[in-house]
C-alpha positions in Angstrom: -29.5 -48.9 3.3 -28.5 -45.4 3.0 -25.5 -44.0 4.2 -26.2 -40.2 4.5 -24.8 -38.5 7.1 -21.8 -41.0 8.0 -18.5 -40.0 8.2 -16.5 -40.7 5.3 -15.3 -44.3 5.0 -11.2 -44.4 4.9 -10.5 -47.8 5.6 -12.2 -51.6 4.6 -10.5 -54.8 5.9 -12.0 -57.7 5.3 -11.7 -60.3 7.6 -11.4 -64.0 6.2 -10.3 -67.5 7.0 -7.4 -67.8 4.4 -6.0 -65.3 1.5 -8.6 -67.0 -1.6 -7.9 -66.6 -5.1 -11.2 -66.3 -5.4 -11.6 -63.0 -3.3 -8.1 -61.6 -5.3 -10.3 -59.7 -8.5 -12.8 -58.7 -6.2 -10.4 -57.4 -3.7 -8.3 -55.6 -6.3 -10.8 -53.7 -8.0 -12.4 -52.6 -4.2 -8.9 -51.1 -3.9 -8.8 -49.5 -7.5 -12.1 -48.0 -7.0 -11.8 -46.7 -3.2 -10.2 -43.7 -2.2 -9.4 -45.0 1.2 -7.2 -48.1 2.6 -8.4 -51.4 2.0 -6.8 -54.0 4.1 -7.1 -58.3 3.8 -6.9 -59.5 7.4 -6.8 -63.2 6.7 -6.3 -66.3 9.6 -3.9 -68.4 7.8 -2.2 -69.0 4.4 -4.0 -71.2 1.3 -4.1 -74.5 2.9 -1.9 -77.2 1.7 -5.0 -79.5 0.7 -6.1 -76.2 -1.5 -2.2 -76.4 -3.3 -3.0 -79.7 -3.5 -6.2 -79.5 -5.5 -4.3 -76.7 -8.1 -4.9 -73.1 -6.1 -2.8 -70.9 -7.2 -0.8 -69.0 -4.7 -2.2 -65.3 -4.2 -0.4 -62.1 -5.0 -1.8 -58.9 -4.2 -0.6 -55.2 -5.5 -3.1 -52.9 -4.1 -4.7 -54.6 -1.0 -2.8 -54.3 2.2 -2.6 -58.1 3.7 -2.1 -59.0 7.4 -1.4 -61.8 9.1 -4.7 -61.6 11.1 -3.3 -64.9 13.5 -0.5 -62.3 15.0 -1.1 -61.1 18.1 0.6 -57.3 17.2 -1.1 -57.2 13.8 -4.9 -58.1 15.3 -4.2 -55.3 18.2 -3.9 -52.8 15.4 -6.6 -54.2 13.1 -9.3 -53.9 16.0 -7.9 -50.0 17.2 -9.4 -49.1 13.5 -13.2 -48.7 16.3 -14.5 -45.9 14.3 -17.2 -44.7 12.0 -14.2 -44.1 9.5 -13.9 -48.0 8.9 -16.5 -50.9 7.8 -15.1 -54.7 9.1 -16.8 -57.2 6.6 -16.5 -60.3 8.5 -16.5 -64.0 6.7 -16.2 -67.4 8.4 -17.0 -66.2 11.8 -18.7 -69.2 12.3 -16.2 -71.6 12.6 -13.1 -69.7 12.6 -11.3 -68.5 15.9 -9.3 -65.5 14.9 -12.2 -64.6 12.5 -14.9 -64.3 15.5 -12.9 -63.2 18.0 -12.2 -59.9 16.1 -15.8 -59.5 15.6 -16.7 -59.7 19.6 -14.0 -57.0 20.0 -15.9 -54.7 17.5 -19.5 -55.6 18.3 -19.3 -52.6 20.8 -17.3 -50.2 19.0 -18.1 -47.9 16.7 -16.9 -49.3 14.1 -19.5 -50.3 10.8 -19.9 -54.2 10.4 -21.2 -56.1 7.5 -21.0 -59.8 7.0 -19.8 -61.9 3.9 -20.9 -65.6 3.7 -21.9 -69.0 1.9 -24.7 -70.9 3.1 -23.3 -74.0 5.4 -24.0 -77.3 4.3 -26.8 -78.7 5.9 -27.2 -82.5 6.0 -29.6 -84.8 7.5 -27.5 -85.0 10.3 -26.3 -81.5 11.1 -28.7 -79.2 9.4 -30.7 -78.6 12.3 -27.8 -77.5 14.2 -26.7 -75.1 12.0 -29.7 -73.5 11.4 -30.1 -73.4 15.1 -26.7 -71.9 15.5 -27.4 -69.2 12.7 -30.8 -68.6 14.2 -28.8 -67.2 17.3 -26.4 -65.0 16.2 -29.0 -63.6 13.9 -31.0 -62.6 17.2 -28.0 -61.5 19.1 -25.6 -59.8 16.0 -28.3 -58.9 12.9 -29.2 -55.5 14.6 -25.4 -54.5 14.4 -24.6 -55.7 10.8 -25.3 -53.0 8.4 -25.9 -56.0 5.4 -24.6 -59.5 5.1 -23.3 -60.2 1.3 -24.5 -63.8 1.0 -23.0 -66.2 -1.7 -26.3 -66.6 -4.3 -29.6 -67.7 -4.2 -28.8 -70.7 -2.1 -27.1 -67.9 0.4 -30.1 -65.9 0.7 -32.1 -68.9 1.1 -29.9 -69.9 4.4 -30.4 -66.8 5.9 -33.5 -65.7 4.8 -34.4 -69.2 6.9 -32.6 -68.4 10.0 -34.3 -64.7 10.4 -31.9 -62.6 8.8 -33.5 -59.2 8.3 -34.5 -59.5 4.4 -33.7 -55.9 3.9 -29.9 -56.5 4.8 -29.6 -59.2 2.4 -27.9 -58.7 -0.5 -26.8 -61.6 -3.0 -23.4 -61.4 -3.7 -21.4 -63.4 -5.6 -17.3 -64.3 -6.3 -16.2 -62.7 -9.2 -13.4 -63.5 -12.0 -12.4 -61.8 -14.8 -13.6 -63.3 -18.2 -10.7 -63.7 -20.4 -10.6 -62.3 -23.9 -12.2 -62.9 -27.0 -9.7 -65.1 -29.2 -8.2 -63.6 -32.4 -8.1 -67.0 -34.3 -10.2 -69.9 -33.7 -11.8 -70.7 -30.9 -10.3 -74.1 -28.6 -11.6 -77.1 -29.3 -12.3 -76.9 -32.7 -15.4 -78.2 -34.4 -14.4 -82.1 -34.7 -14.3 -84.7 -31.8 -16.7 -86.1 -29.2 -18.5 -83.8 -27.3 -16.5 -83.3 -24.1 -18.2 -82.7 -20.2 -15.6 -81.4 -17.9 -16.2 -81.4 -14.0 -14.0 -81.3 -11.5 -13.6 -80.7 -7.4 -13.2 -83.2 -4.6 -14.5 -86.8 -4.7 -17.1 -86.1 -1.3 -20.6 -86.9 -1.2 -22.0 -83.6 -1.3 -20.1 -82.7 -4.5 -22.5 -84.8 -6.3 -20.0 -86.6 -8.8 -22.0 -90.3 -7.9 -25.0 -88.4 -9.4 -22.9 -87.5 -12.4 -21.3 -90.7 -12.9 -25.2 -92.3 -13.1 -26.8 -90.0 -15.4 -23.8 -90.5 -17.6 -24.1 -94.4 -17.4 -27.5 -93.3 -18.6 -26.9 -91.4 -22.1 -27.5 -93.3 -24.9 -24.0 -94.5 -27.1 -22.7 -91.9 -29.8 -19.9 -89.6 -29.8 -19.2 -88.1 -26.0 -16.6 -88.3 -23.3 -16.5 -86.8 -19.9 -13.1 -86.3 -17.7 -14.1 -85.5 -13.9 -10.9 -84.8 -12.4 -10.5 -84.8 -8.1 -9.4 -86.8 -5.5 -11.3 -88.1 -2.3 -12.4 -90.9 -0.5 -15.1 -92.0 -2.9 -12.6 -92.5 -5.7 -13.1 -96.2 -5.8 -17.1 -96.1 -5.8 -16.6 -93.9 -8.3 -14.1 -95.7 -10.5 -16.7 -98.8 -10.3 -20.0 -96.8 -11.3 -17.7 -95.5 -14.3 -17.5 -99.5 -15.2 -21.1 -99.4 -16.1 -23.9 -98.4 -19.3 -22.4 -95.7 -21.3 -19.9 -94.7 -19.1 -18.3 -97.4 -19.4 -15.0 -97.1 -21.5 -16.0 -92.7 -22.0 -15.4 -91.8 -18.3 -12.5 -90.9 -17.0 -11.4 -89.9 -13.7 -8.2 -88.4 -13.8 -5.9 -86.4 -10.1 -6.4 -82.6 -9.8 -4.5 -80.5 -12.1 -2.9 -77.0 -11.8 -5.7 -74.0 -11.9 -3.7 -73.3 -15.2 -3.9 -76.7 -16.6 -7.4 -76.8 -15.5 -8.7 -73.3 -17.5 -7.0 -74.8 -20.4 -9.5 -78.0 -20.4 -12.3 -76.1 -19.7 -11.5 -73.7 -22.7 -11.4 -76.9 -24.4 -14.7 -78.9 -23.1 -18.0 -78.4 -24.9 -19.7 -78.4 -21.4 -18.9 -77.8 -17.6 -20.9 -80.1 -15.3 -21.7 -79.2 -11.7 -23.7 -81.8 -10.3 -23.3 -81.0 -6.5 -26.1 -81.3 -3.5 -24.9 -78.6 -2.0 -22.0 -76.0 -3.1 -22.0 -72.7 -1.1 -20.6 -71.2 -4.4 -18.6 -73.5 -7.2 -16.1 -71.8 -8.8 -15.6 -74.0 -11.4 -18.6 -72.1 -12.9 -16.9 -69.0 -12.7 -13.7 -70.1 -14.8 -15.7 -72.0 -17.2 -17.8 -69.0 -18.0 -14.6 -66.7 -18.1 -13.0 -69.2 -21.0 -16.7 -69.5 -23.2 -17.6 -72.8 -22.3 -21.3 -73.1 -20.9 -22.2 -75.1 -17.7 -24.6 -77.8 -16.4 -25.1 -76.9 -12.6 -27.8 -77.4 -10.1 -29.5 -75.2 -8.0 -27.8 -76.3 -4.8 -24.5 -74.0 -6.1 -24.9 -70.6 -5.0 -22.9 -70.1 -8.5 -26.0 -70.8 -10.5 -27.2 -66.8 -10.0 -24.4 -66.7 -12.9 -26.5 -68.5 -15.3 -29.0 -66.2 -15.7 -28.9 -66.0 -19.6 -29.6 -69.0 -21.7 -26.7 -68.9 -23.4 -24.6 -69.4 -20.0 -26.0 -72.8 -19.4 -29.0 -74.7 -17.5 -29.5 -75.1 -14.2 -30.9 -78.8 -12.9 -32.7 -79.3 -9.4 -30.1 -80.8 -6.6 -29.6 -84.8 -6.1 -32.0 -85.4 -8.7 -30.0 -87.5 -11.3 -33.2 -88.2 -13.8 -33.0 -84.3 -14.3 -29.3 -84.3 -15.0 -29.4 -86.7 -17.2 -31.9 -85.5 -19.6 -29.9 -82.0 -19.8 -27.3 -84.0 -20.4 -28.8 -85.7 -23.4 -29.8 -81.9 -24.5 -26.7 -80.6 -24.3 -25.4 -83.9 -26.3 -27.6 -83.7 -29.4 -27.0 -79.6 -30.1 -23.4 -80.9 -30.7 -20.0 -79.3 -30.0 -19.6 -75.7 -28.8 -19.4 -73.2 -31.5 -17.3 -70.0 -32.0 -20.6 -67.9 -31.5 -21.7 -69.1 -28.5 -18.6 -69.1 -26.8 -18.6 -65.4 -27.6 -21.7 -65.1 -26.0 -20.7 -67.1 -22.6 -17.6 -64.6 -22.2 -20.2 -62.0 -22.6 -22.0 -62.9 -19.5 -19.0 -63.7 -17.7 -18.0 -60.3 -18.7 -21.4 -59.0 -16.9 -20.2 -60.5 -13.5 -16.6 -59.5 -13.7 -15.0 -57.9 -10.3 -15.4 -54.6 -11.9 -18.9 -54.4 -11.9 -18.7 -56.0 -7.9 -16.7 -53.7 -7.1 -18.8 -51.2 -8.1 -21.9 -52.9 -6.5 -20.0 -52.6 -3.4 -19.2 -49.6 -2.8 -22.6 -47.9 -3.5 -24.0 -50.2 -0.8 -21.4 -49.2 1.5 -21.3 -45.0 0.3 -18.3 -44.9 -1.2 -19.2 -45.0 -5.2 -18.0 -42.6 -7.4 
């Protein structure tokens, strides 16, 4: 993917669905880094069910953001036609504004790259989607210069659907870790041993699977708070009534991001037990605050946990497997001072910086 020869890059915008915490560090540090304009042309707001589930709302200092949905401001986002500016395009499959600025710039001059997750692909629609993606790959792949997909579960996706392998790069969302602590670390060395998890109660989030390899563990000194709403509250709330579970689960509403980065600085263990998770962010923040996770391989997030210290990653849907790293992770005790150190040191490896960095070379603009 070389870019000798190009005209000098001026301008990024990044076309997205909503203005994402998640994209903020990432964003930031692109604009740090860049001598040139980077612009966030986003759809709509955060959504209120995201402010609902704790989101912070999203300030940005350096990155230029636009109201993509107004007519004025997409005119003079799709003028930019030349070889002076790369679109990087994410959500185009099912968002309006998002797509339609795409068609406009197929046949322009302008440089196009693509940033996505892998859809969810369930027994009912999976077929469709990878028919769907196996289209635009045909008609769109030749003009994309690379498609950033969201971890190995990304690459997989697209890999699947004919994406040129050679475009591919695995990409990632990116938080900063925070620092390490001048006193003791949270938590302390007394008390249970604490699993944190937390998202919406949905089927594809895995939580069911959770629920019954903790029902599973044998009695001793644990407790595990999975905090969410969602329509399988209730089934939930009566799996929690049973085997060890029973009495050491609880299932309290979303909390503040804050409030949440707090717990998980205080858990022994993160615990993402979902079927299918184009990313999971929760591993992210866990990471950045020393705590390691449990997470299976249907996050796109578990690319993260590529040291041991990090965590372990468990095969998708299959509760048996969860359970027994469960019972691992309960007999080596509560988290120490040392191996927190070591979990910000990894989330320190995959810090926006670095992304940023990453970035940039692909797209000839590193310093």
């Amino acid at each position: 993917m070389s870019t000798g020869g190009r005209e000098r890059l001026r301008r990024l915008v990044f076309w997205q669905p909503i203005v994402s915490p998640h994209q903020r560090d990432f964003l930031e540090a692109v604009a740090a880094a860049f001598d040139g304009e980077v612009v966030l042309a986003a759809e709509r707001g955060l959504p209120a069910e995201r402010i609902a589930m704790g989101w912070p709302p999203v300030v940005h200092r350096l990155v230029r953001v636009v109201d993509a949905a107004a007519p004025e401001a997409f005119e003079g986002l799709v003028r930019f036609d030349r070889r002076d500016t790369l679109h990087v395009f994410s959500g185009f499959f099912s968002h309006p504004v998002v797509w339609r600025a795409f068609r406009r710039l197929v046949p322009s001059a302008a440089r196009l790259a693509m940033l996505s997750e892998a859809p969810e692909q369930t027994v009912a629609t999976g077929w469709l989607k990878r028919w769907r993606g196996r289209i635009l790959v045909d008609r769109f792949a030749p003009r994309l210069e690379f498609a950033l997909v969201m971890g190995g579960v990304g690459r997989r996706f697209f890999e699947g659907v004919g994406f040129p392998p050679r475009k591919i790069v695995t990409f990632g969302y990116y938080l900063p870790a925070a620092a390490d602590p001048d006193g003791g670390e949270p938590g302390g060395a007394a008390g249970p041993v604490h699993f944190l998890a937390a998202g919406q109660f949905i089927r594809r989030k895995g939580f069911d699977l959770l629920v019954d390899a903790l029902a599973g563990l044998p009695d001793g000194d644990w407790r595990c708070t999975i905090r969410g709403a969602g329509p399988l509250r209730g089934r939930l709330e009566r799996r929690a009534r049973r085997g060890a579970a029973r009495g050491r689960v609880t299932l309290p509403e979303p909390a503040p991001n804050d409030v949440l980065l707090g717990e998980l600085a205080g858990a022994d263990w993160a615990v993402v037990p979902s079927r299918h998770d184009g990313w999971g962010m929760i591993v992210n923040e866990s990471l950045g605050v020393g705590t390691p996770v449990v997470c299976t391989d249907g996050c796109g997030a578990a690319d993260l946990l590529d040291d041991p210290a990090a965590g372990v990653v468990v095969p998708a849907g299959d509760a048996g497997a969860l359970g027994e790293a469960l019972r691992r992770c309960l007999a080596g005790g509560k988290i120490g001072a040392g191996r927190r150190r070591a979990v910000r040191a990894v989330a320190r490896r995959h810090g926006p910086s670095g992304a940023a960095a990453t970035f940039l070379e692909l797209v000839g603009a590193g310093g």
